[in-house]
C-alpha positions as CSV (number, residue, x, y, z in Angstrom):
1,X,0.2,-13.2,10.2
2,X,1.7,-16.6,10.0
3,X,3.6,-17.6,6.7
4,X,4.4,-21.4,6.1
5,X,7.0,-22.1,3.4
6,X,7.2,-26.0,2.1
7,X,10.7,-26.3,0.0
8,X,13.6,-28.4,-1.4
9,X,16.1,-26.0,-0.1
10,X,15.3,-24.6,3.2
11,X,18.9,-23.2,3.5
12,X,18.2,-20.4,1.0
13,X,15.8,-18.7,3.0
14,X,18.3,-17.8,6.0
15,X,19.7,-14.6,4.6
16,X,16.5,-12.6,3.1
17,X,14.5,-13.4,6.1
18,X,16.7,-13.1,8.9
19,X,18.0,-9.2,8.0
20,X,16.4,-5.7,7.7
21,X,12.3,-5.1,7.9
22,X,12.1,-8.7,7.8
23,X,13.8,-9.5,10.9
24,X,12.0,-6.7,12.8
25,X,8.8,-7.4,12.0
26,X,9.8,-10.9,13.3
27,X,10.9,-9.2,16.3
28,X,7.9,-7.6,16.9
29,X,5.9,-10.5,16.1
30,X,4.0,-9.0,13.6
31,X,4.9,-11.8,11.3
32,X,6.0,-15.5,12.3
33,X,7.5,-17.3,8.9
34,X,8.4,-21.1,9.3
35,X,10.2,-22.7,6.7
36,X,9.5,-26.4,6.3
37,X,11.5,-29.0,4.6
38,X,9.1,-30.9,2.2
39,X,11.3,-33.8,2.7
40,X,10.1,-34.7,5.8
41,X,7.4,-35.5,4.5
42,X,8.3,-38.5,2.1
43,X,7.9,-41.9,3.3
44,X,10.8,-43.7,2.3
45,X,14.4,-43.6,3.6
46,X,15.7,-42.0,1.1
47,X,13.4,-39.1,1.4
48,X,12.1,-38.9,-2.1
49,X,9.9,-36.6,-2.9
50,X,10.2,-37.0,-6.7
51,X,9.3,-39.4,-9.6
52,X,9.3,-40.1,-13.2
53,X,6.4,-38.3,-15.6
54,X,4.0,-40.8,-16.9
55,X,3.6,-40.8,-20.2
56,X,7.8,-40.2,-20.5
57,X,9.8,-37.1,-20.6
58,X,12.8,-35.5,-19.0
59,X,12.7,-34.3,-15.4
60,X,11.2,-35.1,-12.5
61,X,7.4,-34.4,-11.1
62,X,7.0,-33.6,-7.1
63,X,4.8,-36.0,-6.0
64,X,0.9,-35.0,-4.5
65,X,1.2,-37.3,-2.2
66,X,3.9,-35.5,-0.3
67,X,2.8,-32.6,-0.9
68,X,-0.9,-33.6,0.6
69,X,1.1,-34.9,3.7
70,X,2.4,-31.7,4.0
71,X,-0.6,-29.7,3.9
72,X,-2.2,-31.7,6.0
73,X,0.4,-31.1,8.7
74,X,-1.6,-27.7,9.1
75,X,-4.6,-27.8,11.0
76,X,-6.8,-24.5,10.2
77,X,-9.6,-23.6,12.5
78,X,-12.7,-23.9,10.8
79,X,-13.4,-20.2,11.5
80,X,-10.1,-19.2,9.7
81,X,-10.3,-20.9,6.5
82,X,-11.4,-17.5,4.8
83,X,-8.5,-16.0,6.0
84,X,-6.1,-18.8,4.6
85,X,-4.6,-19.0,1.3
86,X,-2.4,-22.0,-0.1
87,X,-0.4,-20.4,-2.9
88,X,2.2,-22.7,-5.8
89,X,4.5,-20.4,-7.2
90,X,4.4,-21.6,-10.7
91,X,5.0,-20.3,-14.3
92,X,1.5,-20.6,-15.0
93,X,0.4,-18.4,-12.4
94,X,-1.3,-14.8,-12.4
95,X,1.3,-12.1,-12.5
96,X,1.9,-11.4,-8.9
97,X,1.3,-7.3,-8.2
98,X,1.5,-4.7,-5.6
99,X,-2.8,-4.7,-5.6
100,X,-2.1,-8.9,-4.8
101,X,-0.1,-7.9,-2.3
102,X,-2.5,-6.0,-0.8
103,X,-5.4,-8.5,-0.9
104,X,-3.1,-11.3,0.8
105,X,-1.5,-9.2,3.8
106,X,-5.3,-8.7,5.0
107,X,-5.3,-12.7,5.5
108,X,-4.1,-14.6,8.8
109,X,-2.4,-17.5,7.3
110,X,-0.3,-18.1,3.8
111,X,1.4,-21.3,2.7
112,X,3.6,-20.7,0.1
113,X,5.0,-23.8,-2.0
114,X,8.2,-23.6,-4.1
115,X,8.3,-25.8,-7.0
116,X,11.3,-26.7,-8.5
117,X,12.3,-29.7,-10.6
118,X,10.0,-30.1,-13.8
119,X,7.3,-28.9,-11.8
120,X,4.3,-30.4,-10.0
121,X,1.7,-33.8,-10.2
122,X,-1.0,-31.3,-11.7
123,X,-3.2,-33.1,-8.7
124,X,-1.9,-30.6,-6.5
125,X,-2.9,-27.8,-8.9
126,X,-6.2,-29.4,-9.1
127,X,-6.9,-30.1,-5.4
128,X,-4.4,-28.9,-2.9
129,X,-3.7,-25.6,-3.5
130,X,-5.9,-22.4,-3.8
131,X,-4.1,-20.2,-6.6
132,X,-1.1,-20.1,-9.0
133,X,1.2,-17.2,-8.7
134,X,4.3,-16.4,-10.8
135,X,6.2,-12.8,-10.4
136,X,7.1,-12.9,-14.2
137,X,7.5,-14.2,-17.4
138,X,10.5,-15.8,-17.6
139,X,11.9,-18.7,-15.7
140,X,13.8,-19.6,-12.5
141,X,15.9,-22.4,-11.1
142,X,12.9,-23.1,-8.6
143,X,10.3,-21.4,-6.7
144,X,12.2,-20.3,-3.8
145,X,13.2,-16.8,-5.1
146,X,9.9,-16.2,-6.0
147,X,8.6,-16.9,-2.4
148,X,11.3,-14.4,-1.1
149,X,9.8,-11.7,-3.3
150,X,5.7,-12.3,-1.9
151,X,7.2,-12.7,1.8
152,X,9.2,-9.1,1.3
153,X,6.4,-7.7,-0.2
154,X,3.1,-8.9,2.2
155,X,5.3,-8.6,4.8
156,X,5.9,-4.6,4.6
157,X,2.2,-4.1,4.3
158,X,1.2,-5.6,7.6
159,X,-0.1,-3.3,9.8
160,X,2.9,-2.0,12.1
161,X,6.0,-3.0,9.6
162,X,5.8,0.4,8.4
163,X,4.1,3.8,8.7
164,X,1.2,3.8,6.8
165,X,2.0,6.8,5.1
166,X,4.9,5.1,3.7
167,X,3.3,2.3,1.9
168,X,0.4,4.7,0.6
169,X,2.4,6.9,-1.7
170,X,4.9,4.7,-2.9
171,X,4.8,3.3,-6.9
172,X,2.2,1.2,-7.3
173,X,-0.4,2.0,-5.0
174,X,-2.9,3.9,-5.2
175,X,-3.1,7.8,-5.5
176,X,-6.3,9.9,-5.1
177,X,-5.8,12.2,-7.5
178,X,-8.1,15.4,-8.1
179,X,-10.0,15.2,-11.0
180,X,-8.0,12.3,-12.1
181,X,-9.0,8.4,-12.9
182,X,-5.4,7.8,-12.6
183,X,-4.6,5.8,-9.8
184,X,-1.8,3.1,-10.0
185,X,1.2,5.5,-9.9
186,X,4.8,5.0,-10.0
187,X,6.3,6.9,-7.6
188,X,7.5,10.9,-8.1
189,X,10.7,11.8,-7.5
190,X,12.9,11.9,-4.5
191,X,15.8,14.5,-3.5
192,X,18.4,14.8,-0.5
193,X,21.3,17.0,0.6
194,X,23.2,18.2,-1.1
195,X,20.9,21.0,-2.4
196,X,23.1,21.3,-5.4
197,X,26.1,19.3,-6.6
198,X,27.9,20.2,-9.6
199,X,25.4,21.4,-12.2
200,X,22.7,19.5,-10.4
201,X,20.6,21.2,-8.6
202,X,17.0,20.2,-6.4
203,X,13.8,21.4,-8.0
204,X,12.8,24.8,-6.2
205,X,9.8,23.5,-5.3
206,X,10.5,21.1,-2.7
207,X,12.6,24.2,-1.0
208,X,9.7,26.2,-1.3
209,X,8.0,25.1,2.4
210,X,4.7,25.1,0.1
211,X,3.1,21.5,1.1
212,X,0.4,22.4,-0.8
213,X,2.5,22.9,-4.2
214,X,4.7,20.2,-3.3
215,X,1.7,17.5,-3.2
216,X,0.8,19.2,-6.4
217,X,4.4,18.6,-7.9
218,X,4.5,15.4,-6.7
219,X,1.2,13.7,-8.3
220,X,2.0,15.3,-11.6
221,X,5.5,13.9,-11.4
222,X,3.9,10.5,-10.5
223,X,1.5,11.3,-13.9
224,X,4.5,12.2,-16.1
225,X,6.6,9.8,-15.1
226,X,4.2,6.9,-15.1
227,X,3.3,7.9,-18.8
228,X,6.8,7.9,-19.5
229,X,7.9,4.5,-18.3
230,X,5.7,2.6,-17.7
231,X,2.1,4.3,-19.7
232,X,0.6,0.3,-19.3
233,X,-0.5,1.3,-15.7
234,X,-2.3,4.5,-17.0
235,X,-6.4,4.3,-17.3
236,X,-8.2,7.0,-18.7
């Protein structure tokens, strides 16, 4: 996959992406992130890539047409344009989730635009970009943070990151369950050594050597705890 990143502030992208699964799926060149300095874009010397909101206001509005410049520094084969998806992380976007994750690491190229300021010409909403995606509501300095988090989180799904069986059972995605309609999970709970410290001891169950009754444990675990923190993700 091939990630394209347009922001005001390249510099803050040197520490998540250059450390961990990240860098080794870089490595392996499962993924190939480029992060691009909108400024270069702008076509005065002063590299302005900001103006005034008509109609008055405070702040300052990223221009479309350097943003449009931008974009259009990308060429996309004809053929690959399916597989393509220009993304503004924006307030007004859709909730980003784990199922959105999903749908976009099965794509070939993202471009992922920070905004920052007091947002965007609504142009490019309008004609540039594909979707609006926000991963909450409340509000950040900018959109760069929010690019981290989608990066991280479509990066770990691409096929040889991580072992599939990782990503399958982990909170969030989806569980066949027996008899069960149930199916975004949070995760069950996990134990290590020691087998007991102080008055705490690991449920004899996952001692037992059972796998059988320890898949069992497990989902229902996944069932109580989901109902228990978070019972917005259960469907009957």
């Amino acid at each position: 996959m091939k990630i394209d990143v347009l922001t005001l502030f390249p510099e803050m992208f040197r520490g998540p992406f250059d450390e961990s699964i990240l860098r080794r799926a870089q490595d392996k060149g499962i993924v190939d992130i480029k992060i691009h300095n909108l400024r270069d874009w702008a076509s005065d010397k002063h590299k302005t890539v900001d103006d005034r909101p008509f109609g008055g206001g405070k702040g300052m509005v990223i221009r479309v047409d350097v943003v449009h410049r931008a974009i259009s520094n990308f060429q996309f084969p004809i053929s690959n344009k399916k597989k393509r998806r220009i993304i503004l992380l924006s307030p007004q976007g859709k909730n980003f989730t784990q199922k959105k994750a999903r749908d976009l690491s099965k794509l070939e190229h993202l471009i992922l635009i920070a905004g920052h300021y007091e947002g965007f010409d609504e142009r490019i909403t309008e004609n540039l970009v594909d979707e609006e995606i926000s991963i909450g509501d409340y509000i950040l300095t900018g959109g760069e943070i929010p690019v981290m988090v989608i990066v991280d989180s479509v990066a770990r799904l691409l096929p040889g990151v991580l072992e599939e069986e990782t990503t399958k059972h982990e909170s969030f995605s989806k569980l066949k369950i027996e008899n069960s309609k149930l199916k975004n999970l949070l995760d069950y709970p996990q134990y290590t050594r020691p087998e007991k410290y102080l008055d705490w001891k690991v449920p004899k169950v996952l001692l037992s050597g059972n796998h059988k009754e320890i898949e069992k444990w497990r989902q229902n675990k996944s069932v109580e705890i989901s109902k228990q923190k978070r019972p917005d993700l259960i469907k009957d």
